[in-house]
C-alpha positions as a printed Julia matrix, in Angstrom:
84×3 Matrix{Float64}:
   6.7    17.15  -20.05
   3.97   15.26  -21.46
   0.73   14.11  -20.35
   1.72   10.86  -19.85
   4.78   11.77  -17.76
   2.05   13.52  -15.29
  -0.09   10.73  -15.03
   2.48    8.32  -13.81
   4.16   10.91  -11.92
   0.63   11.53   -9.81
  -0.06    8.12   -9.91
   3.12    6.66   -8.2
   2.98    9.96   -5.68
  -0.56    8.74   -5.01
   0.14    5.23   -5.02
   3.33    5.42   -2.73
   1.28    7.28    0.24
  -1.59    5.24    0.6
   0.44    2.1     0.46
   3.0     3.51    3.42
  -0.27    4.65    5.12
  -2.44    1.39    4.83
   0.93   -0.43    5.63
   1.57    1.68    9.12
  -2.41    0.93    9.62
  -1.42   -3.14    9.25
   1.17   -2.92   11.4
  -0.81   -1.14   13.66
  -3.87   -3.81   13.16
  -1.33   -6.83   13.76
   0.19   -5.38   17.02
  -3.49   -5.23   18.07
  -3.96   -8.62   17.18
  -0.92   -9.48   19.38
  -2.35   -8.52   22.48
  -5.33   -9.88   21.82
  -7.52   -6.54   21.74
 -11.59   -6.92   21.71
 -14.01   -5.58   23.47
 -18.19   -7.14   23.02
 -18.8    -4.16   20.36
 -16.25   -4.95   18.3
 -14.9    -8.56   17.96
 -11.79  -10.32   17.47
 -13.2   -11.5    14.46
 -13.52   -8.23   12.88
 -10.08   -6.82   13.47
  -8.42  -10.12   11.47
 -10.44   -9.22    8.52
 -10.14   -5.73    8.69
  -6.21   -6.73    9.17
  -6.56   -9.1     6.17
  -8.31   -6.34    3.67
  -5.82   -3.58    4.5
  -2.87   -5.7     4.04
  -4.1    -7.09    0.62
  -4.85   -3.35   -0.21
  -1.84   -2.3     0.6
   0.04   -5.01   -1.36
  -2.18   -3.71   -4.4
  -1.18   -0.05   -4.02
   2.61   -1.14   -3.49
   2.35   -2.99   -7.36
   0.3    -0.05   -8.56
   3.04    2.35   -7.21
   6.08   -0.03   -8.91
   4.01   -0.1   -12.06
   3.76    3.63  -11.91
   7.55    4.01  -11.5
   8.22    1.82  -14.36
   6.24    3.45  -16.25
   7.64    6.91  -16.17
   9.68    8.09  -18.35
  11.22   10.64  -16.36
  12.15    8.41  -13.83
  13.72    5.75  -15.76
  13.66    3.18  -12.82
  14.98   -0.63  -14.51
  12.17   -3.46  -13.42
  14.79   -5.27  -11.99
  15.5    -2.19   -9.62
  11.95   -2.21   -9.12
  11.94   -5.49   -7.69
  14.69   -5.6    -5.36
């Protein structure tokens, strides 16, 4: 194995688990959303654009964890698996 087959392989382990964990935190900042959850110290306001930065975080990490993928060689994923 060669240094570059590590690198990807840490990257898309470390990619993959902070996407799945900023994307259960989403969900979990949308179903607060739904029911309308604020209290005077911490506004309504503040939980859509918390919602909003996770999400778009999350999105990033998902690319950076496909990008990862395709990029090892030991894997061998096709982009076009990838993107389905």
């Amino acid at each position: 194995m060669t240094t570059w087959t590590h690198v990807t392989w840490y990257t898309a382990r470390a990619s993959g688990y902070n996407a799945f964990l900023l994307l259960t935190a989403s969900v979990c900042l949308g179903l607060a959303l739904s029911f309308k959850l604020a209290s005077p110290r911490w506004p309504r306001f503040l939980t859509t654009e918390l919602h909003r930065y996770v999400t778009l975080t999350a999105i990033g990490f998902s690319i950076l964890h496909g990008l990862a993928l395709w990029a090892d060689p030991w894997e061998g994923f096709p982009l076009a698996a990838l993107t389905v």
